[in-house]
Gaussian input, Z-matrix of N, CA and C with variables (Angstrom, degrees):
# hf/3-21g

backbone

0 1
 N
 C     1     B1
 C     2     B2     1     A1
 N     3     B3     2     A2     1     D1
 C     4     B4     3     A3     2     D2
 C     5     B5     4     A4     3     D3
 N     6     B6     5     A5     4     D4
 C     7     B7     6     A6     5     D5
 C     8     B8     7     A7     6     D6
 N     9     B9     8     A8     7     D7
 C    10    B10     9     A9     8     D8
 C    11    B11    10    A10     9     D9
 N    12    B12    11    A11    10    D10
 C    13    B13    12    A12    11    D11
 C    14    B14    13    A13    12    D12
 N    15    B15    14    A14    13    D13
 C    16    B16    15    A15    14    D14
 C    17    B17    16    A16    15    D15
 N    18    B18    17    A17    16    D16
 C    19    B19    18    A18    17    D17
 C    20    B20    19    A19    18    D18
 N    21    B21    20    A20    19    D19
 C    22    B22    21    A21    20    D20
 C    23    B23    22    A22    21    D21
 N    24    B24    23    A23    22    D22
 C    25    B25    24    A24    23    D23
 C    26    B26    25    A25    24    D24
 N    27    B27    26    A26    25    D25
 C    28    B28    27    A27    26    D26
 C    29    B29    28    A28    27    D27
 N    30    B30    29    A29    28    D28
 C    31    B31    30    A30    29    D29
 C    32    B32    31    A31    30    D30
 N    33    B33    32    A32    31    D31
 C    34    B34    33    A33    32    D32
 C    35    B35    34    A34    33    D33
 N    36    B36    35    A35    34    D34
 C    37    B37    36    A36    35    D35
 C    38    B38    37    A37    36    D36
 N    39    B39    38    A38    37    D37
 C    40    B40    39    A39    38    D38
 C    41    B41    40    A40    39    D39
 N    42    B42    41    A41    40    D40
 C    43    B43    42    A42    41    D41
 C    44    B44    43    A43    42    D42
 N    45    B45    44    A44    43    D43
 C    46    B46    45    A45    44    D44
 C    47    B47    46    A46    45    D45
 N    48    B48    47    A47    46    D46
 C    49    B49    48    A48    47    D47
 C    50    B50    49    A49    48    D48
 N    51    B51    50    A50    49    D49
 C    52    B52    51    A51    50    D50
 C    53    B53    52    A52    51    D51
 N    54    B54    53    A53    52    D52
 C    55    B55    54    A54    53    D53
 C    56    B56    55    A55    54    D54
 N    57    B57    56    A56    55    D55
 C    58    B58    57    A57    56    D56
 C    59    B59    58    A58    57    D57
 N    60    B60    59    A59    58    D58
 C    61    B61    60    A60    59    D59
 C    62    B62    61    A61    60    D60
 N    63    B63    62    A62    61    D61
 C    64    B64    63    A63    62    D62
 C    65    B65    64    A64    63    D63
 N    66    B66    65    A65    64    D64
 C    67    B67    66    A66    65    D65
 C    68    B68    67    A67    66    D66
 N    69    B69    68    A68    67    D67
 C    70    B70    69    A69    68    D68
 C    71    B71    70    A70    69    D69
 N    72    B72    71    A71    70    D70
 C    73    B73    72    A72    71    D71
 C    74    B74    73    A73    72    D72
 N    75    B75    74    A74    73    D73
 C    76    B76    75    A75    74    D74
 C    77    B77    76    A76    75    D75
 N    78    B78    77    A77    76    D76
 C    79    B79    78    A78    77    D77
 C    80    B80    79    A79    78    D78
 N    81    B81    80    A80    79    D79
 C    82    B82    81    A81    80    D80
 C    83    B83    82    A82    81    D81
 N    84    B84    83    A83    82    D82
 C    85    B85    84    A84    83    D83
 C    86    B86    85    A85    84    D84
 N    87    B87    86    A86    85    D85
 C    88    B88    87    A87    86    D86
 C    89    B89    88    A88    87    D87
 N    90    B90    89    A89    88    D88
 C    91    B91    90    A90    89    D89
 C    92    B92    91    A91    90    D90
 N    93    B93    92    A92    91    D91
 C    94    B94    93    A93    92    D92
 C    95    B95    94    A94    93    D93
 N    96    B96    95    A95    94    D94
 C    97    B97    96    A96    95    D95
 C    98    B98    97    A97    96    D96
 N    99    B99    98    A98    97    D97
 C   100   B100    99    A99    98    D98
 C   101   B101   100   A100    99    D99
 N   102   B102   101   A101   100   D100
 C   103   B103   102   A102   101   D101
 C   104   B104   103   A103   102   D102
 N   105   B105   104   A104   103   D103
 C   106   B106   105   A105   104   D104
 C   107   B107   106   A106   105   D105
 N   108   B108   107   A107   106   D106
 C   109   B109   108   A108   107   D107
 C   110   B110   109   A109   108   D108
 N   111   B111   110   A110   109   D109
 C   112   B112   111   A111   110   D110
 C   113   B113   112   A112   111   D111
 N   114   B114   113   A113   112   D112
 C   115   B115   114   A114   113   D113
 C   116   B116   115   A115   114   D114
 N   117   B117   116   A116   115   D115
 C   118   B118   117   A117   116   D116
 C   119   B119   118   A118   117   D117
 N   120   B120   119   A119   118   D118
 C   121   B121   120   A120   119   D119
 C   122   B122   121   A121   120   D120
 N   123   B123   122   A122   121   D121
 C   124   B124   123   A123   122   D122
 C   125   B125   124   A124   123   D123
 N   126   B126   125   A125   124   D124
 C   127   B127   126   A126   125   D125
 C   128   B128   127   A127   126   D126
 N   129   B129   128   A128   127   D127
 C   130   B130   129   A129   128   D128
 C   131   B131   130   A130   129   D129
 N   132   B132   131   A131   130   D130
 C   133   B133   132   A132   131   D131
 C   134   B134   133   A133   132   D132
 N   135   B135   134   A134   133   D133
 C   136   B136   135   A135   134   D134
 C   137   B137   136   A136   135   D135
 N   138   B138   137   A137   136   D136
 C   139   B139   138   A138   137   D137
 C   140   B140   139   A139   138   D138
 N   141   B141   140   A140   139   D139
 C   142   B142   141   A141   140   D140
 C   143   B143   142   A142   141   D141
 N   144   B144   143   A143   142   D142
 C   145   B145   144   A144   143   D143
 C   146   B146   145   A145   144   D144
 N   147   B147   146   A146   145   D145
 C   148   B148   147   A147   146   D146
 C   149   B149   148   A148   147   D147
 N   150   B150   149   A149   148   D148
 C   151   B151   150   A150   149   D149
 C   152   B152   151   A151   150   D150
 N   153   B153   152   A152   151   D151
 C   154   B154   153   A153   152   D152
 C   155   B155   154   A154   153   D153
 N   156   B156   155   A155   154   D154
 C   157   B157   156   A156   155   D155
 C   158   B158   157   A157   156   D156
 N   159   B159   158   A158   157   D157
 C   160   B160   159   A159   158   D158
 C   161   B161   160   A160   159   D159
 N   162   B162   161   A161   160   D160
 C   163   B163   162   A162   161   D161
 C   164   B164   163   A163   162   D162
 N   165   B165   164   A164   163   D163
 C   166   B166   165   A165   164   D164
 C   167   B167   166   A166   165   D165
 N   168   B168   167   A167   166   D166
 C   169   B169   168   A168   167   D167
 C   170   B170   169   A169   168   D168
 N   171   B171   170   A170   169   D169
 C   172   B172   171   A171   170   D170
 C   173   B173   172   A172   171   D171
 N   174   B174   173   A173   172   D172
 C   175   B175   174   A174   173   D173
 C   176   B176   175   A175   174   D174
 N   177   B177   176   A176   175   D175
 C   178   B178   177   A177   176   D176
 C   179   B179   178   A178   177   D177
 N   180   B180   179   A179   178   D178
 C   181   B181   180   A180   179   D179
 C   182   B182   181   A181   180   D180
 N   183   B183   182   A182   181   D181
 C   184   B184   183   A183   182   D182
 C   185   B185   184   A184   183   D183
 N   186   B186   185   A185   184   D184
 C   187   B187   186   A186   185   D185
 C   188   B188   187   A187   186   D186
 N   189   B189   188   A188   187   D187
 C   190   B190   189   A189   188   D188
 C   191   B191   190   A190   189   D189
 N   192   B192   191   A191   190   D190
 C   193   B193   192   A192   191   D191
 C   194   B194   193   A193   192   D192
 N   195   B195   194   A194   193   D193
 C   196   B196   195   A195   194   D194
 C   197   B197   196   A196   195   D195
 N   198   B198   197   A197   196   D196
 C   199   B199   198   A198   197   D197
 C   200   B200   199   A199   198   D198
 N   201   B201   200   A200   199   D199
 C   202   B202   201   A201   200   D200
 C   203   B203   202   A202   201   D201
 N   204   B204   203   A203   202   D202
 C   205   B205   204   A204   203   D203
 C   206   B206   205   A205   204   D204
 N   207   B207   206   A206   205   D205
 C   208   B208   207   A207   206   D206
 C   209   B209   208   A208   207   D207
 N   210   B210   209   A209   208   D208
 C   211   B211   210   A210   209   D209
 C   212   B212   211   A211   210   D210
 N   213   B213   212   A212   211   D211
 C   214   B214   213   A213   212   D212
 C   215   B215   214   A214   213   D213
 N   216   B216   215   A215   214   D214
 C   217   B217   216   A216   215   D215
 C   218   B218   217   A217   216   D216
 N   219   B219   218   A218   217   D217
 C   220   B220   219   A219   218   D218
 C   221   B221   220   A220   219   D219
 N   222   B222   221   A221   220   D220
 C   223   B223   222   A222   221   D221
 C   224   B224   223   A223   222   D222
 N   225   B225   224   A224   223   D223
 C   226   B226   225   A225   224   D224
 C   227   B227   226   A226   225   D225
 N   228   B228   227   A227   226   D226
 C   229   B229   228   A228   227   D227
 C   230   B230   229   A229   228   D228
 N   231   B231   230   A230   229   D229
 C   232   B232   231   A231   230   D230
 C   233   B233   232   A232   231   D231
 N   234   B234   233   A233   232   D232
 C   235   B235   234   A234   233   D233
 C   236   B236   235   A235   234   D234
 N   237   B237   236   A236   235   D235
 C   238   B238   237   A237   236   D236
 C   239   B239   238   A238   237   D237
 N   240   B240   239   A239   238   D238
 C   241   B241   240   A240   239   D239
 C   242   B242   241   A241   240   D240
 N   243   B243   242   A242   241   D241
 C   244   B244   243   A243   242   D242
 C   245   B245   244   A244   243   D243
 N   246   B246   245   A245   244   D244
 C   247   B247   246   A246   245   D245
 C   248   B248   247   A247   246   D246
 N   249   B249   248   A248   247   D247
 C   250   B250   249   A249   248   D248
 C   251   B251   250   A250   249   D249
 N   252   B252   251   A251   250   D250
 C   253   B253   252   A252   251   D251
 C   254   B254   253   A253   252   D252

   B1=1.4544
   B2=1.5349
   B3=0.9337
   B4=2.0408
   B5=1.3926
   B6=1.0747
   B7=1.4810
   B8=1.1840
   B9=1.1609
   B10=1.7267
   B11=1.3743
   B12=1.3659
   B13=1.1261
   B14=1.2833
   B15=1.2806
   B16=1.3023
   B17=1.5469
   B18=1.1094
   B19=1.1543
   B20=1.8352
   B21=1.4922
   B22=1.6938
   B23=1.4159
   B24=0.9995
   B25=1.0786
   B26=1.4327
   B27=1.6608
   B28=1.7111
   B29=1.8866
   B30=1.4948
   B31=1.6581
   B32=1.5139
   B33=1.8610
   B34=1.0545
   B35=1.7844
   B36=1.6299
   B37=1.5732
   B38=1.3045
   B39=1.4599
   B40=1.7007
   B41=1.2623
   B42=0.7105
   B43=1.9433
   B44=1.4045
   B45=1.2161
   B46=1.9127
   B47=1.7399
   B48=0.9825
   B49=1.2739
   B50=1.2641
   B51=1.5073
   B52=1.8606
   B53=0.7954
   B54=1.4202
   B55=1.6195
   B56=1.5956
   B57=1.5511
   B58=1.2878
   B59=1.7304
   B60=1.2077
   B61=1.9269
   B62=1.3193
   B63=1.4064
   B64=1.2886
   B65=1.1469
   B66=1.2217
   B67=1.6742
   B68=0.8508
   B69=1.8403
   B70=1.2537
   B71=2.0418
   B72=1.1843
   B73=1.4006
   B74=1.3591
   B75=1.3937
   B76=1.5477
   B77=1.5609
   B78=1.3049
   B79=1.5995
   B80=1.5493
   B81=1.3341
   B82=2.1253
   B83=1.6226
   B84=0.9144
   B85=1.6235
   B86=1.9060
   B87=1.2474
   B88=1.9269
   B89=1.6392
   B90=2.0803
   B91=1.5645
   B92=1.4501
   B93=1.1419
   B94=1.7016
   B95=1.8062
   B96=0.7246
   B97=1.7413
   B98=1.5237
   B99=1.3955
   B100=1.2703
   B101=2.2005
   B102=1.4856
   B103=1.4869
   B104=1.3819
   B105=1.0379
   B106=0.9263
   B107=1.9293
   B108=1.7989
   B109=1.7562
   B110=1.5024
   B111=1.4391
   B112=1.2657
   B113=1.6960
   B114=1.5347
   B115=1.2520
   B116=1.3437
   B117=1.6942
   B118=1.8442
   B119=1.8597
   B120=1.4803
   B121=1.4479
   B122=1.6722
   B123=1.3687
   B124=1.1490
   B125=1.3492
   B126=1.7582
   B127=1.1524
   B128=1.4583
   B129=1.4256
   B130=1.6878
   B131=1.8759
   B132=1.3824
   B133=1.5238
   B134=1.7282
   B135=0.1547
   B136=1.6522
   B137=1.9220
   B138=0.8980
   B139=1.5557
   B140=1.6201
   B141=0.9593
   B142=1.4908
   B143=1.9448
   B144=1.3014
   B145=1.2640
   B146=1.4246
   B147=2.2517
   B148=1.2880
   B149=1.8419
   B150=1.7819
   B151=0.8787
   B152=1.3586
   B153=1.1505
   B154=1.4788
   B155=1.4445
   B156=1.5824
   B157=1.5253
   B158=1.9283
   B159=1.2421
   B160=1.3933
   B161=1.5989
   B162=1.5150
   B163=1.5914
   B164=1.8248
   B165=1.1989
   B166=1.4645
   B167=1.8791
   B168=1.3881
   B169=1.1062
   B170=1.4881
   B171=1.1932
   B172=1.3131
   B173=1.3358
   B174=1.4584
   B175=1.8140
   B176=1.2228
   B177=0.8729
   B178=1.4348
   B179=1.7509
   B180=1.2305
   B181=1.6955
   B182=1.2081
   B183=1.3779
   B184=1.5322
   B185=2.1957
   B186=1.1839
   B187=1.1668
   B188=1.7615
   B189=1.4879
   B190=1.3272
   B191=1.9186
   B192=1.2219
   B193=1.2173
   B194=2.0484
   B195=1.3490
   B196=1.2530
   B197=1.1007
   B198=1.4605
   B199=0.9553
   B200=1.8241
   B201=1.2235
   B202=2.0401
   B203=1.2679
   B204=1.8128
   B205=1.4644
   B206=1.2765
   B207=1.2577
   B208=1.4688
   B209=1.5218
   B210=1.0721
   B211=1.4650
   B212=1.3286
   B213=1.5323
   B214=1.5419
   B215=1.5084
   B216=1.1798
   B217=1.6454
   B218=1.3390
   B219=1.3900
   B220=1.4757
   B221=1.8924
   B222=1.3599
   B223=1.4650
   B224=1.3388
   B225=1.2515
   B226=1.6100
   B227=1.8293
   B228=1.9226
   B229=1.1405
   B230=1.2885
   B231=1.7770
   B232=1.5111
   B233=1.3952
   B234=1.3758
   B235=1.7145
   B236=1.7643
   B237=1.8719
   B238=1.1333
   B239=1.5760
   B240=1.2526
   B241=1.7058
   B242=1.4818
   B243=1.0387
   B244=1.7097
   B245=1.7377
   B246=1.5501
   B247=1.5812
   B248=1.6182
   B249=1.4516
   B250=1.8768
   B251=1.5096
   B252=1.0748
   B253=1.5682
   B254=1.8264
   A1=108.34
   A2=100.26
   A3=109.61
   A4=117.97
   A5=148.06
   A6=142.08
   A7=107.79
   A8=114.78
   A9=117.70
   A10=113.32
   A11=113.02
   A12=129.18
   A13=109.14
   A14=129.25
   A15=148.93
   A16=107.90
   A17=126.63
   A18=123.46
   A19=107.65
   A20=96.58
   A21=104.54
   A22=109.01
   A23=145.61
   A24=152.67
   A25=110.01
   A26=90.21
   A27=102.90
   A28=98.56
   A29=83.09
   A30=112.48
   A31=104.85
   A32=131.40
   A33=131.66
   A34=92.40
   A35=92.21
   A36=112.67
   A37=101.91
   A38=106.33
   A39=113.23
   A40=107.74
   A41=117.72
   A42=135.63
   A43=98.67
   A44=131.45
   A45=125.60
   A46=98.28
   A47=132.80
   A48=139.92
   A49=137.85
   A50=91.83
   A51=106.41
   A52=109.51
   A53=131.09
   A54=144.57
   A55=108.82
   A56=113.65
   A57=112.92
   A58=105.44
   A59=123.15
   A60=140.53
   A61=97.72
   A62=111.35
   A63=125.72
   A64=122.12
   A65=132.31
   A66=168.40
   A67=114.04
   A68=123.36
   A69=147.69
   A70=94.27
   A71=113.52
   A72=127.32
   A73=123.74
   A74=94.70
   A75=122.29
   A76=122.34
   A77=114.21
   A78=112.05
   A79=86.79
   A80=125.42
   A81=129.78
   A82=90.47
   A83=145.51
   A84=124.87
   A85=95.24
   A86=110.67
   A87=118.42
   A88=91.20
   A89=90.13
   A90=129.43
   A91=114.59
   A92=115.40
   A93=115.96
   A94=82.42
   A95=130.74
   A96=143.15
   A97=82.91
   A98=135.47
   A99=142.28
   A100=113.01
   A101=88.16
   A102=105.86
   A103=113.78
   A104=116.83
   A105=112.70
   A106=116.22
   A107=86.46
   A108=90.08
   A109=96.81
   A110=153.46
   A111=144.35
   A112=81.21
   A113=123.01
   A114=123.58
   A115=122.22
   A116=74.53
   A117=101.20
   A118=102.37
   A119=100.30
   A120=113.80
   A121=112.04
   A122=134.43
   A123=127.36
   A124=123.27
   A125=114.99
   A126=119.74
   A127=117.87
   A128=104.22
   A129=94.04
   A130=98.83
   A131=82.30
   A132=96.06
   A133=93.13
   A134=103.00
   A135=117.88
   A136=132.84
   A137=103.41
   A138=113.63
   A139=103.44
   A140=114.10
   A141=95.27
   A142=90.20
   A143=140.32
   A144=130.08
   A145=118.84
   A146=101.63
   A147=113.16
   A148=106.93
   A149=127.26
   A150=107.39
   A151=106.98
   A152=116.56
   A153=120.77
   A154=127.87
   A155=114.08
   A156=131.91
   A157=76.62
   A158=128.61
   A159=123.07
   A160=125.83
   A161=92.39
   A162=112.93
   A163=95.98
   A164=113.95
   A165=122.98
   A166=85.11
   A167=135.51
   A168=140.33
   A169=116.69
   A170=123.08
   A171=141.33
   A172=125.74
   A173=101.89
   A174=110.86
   A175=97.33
   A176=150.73
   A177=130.28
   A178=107.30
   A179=110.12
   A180=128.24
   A181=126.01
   A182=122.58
   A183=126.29
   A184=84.92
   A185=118.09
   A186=114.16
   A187=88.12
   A188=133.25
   A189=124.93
   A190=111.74
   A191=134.02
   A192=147.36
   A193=88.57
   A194=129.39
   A195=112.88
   A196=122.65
   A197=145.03
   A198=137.29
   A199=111.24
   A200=86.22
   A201=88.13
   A202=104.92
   A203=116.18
   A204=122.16
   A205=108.25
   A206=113.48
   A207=161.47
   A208=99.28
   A209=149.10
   A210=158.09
   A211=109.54
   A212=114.71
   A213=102.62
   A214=133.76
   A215=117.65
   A216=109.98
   A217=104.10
   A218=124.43
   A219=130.14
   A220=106.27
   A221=112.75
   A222=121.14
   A223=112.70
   A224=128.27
   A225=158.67
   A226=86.42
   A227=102.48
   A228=114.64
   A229=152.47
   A230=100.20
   A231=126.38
   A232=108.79
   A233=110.58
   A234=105.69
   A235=128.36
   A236=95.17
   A237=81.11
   A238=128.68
   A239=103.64
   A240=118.27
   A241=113.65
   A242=101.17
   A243=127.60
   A244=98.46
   A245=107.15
   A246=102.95
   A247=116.01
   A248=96.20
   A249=115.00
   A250=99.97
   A251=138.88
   A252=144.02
   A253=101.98
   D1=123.48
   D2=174.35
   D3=-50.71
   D4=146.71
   D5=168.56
   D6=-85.15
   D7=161.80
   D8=-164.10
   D9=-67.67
   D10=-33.76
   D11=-170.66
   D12=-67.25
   D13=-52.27
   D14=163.38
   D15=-41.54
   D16=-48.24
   D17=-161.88
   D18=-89.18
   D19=3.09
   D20=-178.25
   D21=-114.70
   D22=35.06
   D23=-163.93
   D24=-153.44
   D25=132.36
   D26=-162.62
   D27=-127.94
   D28=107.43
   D29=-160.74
   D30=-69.82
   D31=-28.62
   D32=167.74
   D33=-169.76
   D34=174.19
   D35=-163.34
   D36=-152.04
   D37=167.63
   D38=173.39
   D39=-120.09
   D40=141.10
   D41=-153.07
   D42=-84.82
   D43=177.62
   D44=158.17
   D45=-89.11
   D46=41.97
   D47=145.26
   D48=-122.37
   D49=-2.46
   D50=176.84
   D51=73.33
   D52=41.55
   D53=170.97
   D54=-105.57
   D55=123.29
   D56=175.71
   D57=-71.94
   D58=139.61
   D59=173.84
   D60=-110.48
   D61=112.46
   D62=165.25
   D63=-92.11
   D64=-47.98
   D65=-133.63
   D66=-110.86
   D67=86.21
   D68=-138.61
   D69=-53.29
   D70=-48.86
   D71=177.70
   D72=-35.43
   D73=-70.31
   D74=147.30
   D75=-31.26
   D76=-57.30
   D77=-171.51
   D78=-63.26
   D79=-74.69
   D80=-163.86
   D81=-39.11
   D82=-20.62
   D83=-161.64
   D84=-118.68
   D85=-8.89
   D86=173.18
   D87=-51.90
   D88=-74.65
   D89=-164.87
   D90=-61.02
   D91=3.97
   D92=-162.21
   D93=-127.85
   D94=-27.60
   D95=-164.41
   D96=-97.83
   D97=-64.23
   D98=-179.33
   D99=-29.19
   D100=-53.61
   D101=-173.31
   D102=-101.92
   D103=27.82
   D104=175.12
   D105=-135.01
   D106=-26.36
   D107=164.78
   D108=-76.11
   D109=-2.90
   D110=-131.85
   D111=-121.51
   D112=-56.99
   D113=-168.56
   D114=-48.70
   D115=-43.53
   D116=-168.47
   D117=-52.46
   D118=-75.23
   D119=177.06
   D120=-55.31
   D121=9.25
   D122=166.00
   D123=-108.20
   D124=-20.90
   D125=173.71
   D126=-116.21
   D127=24.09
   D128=175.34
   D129=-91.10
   D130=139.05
   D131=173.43
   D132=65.84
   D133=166.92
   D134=177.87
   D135=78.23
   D136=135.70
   D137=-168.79
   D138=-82.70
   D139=-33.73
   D140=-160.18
   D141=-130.64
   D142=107.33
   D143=-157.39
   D144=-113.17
   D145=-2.61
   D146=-165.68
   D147=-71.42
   D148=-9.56
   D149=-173.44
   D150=-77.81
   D151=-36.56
   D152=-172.63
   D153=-79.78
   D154=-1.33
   D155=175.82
   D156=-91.01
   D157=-48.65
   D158=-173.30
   D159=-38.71
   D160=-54.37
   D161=-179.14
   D162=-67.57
   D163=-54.66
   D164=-148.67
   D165=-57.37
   D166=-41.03
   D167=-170.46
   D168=-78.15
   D169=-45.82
   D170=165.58
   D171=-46.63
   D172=-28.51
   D173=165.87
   D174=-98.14
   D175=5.03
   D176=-178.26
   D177=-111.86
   D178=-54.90
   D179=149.43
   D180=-59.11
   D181=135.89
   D182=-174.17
   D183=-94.70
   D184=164.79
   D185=-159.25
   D186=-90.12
   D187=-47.17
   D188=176.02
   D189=-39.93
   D190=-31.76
   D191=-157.30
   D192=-103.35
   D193=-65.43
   D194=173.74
   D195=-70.35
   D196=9.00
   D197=159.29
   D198=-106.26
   D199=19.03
   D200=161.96
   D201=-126.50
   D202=14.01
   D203=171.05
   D204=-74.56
   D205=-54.25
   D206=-159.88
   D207=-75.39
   D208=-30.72
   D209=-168.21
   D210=-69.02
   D211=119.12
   D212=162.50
   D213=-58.12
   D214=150.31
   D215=-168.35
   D216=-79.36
   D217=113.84
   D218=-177.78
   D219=-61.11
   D220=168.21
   D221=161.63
   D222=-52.32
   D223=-57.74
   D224=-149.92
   D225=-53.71
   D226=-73.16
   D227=161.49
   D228=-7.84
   D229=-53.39
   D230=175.63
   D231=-86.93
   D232=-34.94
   D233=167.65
   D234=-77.29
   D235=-13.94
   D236=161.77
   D237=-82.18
   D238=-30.10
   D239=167.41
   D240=-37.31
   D241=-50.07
   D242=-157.76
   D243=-70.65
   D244=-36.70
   D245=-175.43
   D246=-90.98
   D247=-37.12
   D248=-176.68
   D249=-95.52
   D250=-44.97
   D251=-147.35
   D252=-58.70

């Protein structure tokens, strides 16, 4: 069984240029550059920005996978943490 930790960590990525990111440094400044052109372009001008953080998520997430984002963390859960974590 993987440790949690292990299983959260995103070892490399592909850029919007089709560039492989190896370089742990590199990936936090991809993903941080990622969310932040996303904010930018979701709340300019606009009052209400949750539809378009909606869409922007919805293509990227299949809805079975964001709605286990979205899930409260059961007991079951915390004990499994608690034994493997």
């Amino acid at each position: 069984m993987c440790s949690h930790r292990a299983r959260n960590t995103i070892l490399s990525l592909t850029n919007s240029s089709g560039c492989l990111i190896d370089d742990p440094k590199a990936v936090k400044q991809e993903i941080l550059g990622y969310y932040a052109r996303l904010l930018r372009t979701a709340f300019d001008g606009k009052v209400d920005a949750m539809p378009t953080l909606n869409l922007a998520i919805q293509s990227k997430v299949l809805v079975h996978f964001s709605d286990q984002l979205i899930a409260p963390v059961t007991e079951h859960e915390i004990l499994l943490s608690e034994l493997f974590g």
